[in-house]
N, C-alpha and C positions, 0 to 999 in steps of 0.2 A: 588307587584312591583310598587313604585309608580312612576307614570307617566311618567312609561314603561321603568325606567331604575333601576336598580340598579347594585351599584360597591362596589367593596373591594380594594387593592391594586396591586392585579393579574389579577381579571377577572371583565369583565364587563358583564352583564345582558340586554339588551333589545329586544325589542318587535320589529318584521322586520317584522312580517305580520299575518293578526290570525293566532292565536292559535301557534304562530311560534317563538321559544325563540332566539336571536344568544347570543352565549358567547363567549368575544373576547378575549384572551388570549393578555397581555402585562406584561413579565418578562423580567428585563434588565439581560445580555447582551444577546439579541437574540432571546428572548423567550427561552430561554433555563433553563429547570425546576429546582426548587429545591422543597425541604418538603414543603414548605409551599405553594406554588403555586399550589402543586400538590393539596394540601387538600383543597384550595380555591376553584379547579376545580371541585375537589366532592363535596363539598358541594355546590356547583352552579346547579351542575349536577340533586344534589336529591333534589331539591328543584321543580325542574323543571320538574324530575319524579313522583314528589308526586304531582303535581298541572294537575288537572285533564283537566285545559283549556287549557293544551298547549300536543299538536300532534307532533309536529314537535320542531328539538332541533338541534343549527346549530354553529356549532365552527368555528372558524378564530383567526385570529395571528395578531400583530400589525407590523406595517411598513412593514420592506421587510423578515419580515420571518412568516411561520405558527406556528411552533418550530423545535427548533434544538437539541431535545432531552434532556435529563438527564445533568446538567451541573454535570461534571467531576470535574470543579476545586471547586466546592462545596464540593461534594461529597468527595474529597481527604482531605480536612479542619475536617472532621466530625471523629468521633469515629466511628470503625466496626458496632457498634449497631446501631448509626446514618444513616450511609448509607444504611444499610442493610431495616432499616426501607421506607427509602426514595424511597427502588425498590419494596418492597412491595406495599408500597400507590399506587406506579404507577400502575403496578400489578392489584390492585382492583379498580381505575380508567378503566383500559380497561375493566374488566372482569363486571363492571358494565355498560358499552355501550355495549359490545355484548350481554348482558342479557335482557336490555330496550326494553321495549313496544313502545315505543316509537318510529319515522323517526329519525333517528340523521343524519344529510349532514355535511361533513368536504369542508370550503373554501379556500381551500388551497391558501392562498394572497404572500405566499414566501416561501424561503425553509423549505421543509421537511423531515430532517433528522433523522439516528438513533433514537432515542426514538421515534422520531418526527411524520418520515414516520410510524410506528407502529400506533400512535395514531389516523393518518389520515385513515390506513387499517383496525380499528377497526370499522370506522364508517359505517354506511349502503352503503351511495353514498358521490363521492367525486367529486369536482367541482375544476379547478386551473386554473389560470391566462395562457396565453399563453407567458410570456415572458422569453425568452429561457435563462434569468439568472438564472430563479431559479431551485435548482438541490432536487434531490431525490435520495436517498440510504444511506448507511452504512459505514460510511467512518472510524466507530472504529474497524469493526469488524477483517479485517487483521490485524489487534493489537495488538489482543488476548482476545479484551473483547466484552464475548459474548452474549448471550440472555438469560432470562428465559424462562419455557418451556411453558408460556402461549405466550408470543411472538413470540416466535416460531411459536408456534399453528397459530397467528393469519398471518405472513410470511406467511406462506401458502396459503394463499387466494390469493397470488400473483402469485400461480403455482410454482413447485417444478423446474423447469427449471430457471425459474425470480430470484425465491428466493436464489438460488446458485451464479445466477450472479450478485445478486443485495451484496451478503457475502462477495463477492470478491471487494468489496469495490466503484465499479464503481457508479459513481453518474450519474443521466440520467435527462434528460429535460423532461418537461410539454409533449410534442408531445411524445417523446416514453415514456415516462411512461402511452401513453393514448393507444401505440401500444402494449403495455405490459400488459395492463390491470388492471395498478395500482390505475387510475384515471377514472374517466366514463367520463368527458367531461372538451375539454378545453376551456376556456371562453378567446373571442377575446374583449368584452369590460371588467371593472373592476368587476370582480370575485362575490361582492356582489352584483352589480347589478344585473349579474346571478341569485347569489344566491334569491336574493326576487322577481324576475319577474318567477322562477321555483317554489317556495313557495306559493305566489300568485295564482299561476293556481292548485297548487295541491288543494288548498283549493277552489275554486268556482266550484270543478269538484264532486263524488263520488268516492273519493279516499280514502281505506279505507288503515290507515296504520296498525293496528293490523293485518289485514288479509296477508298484503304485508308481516309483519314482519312471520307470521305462516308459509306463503308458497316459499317467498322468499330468506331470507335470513337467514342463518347458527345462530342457537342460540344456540342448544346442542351442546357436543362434548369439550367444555371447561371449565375445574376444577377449582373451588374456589382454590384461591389463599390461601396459608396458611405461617403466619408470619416466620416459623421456617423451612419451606422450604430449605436444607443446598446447594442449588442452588445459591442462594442469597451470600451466606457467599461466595461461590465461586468465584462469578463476582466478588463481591468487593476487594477480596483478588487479582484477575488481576489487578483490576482498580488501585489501589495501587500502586504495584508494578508496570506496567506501567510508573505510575506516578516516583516512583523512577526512573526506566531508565532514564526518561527525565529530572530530573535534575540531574544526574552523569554527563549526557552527556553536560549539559549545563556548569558543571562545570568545566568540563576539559579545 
C-alpha cells in the first residue's frame, strides 16, 4: 500500500492507525452499489485479509451516506443473469466479513439502508455519527422485495422483535438504533475520529482480536453462498416487476 493509501474508482484503502486498514466506500448516487463496486469492495477486502500486518479492517461511506444498499435502478438496466449475479457478489461480500479473522468496525458516517444496514450488521462493531438525519432500516421491503437467506440470517443479529420492525419498513435514528442494538456506539464528535482514537487504544493495549473473534462473535451458522441459489432469481423477478409498477403508474 504505498504511502498508506490506495484507491480504485469505488473504494479507497488507507492506513488510520497500526495495523488498522479503513475502506472508504464512494459510489455515485448515494453509495448505493452496483457489480462493480461490489467486486471493488472484495477485492479490497482480501487484500487486506491476506496481509498479515493489518488486524483491524474499518469501513465508511462518503459524504452523507455509509450506503444505501443495492442500486435498484442499476439493477433493473441489467439482464436476469446480470442482476442475479450482482446479489450474489453481495452475498459473498457479507459471507466473507462474517467469516474474517480479522476486527472488521462499520463507520457508519450516514445512512444505512436496505442492503446498506445489512452490510453495516455484518460487521463485528459499529460506530455512527449522532446526527438524527441519518436513518436506518428497510424501506424496500413492504414492496415486496425481499432478502436472501443469508441476510436474513445476518437481520437477526438485530433480534427477532427489531428485525420485524425494522421489515415493516420504519427507518430509525442513530439513538434508537443504539437502543435497539443495531449500533454499539454513537459518536457525538465526527464518527472517524471515533473511529481511530478506538483503533488507536485497541492497539497500545493486549487486545487479542482472534481470540475476540473465537469467543465473541457469531462466525458459524452461515452458508456459503451459491450462485444458483433460485432465491436470487426470485428477488430479482420482484425487483422487476416492481419496477414495472412504477412506471405504469407514472405513465398514466
Amino acid at each position: 500500500m504505498a504511502d498508506g493509501i490506495l484507491a480504485n474508482k469505488y473504494v479507497t484503502e488507507a492506513l488510520l492507525a497500526e495495523n488498522t486498514v479503513l475502506l472508504s466506500l464512494n459510489v455515485e448516487p448515494k453509495n448505493a452499489l452496483n457489480t462493480e463496486a461490489i467486486q471493488s469492495l472484495i477485492s479490497a477486502f482480501d487484500r487486506c485479509e491476506q496481509n498479515a500486518g493489518v488486524d483491524i479492517i474499518c469501513i465508511t461511506g462518503h459524504d452523507r451516506a455509509f450506503c444505501t444498499g443495492l442500486n435498484l435502478d442499476t439493477m433493473i438496466e441489467q439482464t436476469d443473469d446480470e442482476a442475479i449475479r450482482m446479489l450474489y457478489l453481495f452475498d459473498i461480500l457479507l459471507y466473507r466479513l462474517l467469516r474474517s479473522n480479522k476486527l472488521i468496525i462499520s463507520a457508519i458516517n450516514g445512512h444505512a439502508v436496505g442492503s446498506g444496514a445489512i452490510l453495516a450488521l455484518a460487521t463485528d462493531y459499529r460506530l455512527i455519527n449522532s446526527n438524527d438525519k441519518i436513518k436506518i432500516g428497510f424501506p424496500e421491503y413492504p414492496k415486496g422485495i425481499t432478502l436472501p437467506a443469508l441476510m436474513r440470517d445476518i437481520l437477526k443479529r438485530a433480534g427477532l422483535n427489531n428485525a420485524r420492525m425494522l421489515l415493516m419498513g420504519e427507518l430509525v435514528t442513530p439513538k434508537r438504533a443504539e437502543m435497539l442494538g443495531l449500533v454499539d456506539e454513537v459518536c457525538d464528535c465526527d464518527v472517524l475520529v471515533c473511529l481511530k482514537d478506538m483503533c488507536t487504544k485497541l492497539n497500545t493495549g493486549n487486545f487479542s482480536y482472534r481470540e475476540y473473534k473465537q469467543h465473541f462473535v457469531m462466525q458459524d451458522g452461515f452458508s456459503m453462498p451459491q450462485p444458483d441459489d433460485p432465491e436470487y432469481a426470485s428477488i430479482v423477478a420482484k425487483v422487476f416487476a416492481q419496477a414495472r409498477r412504477l412506471s405504469n403508474d407514472q405513465s398514466r
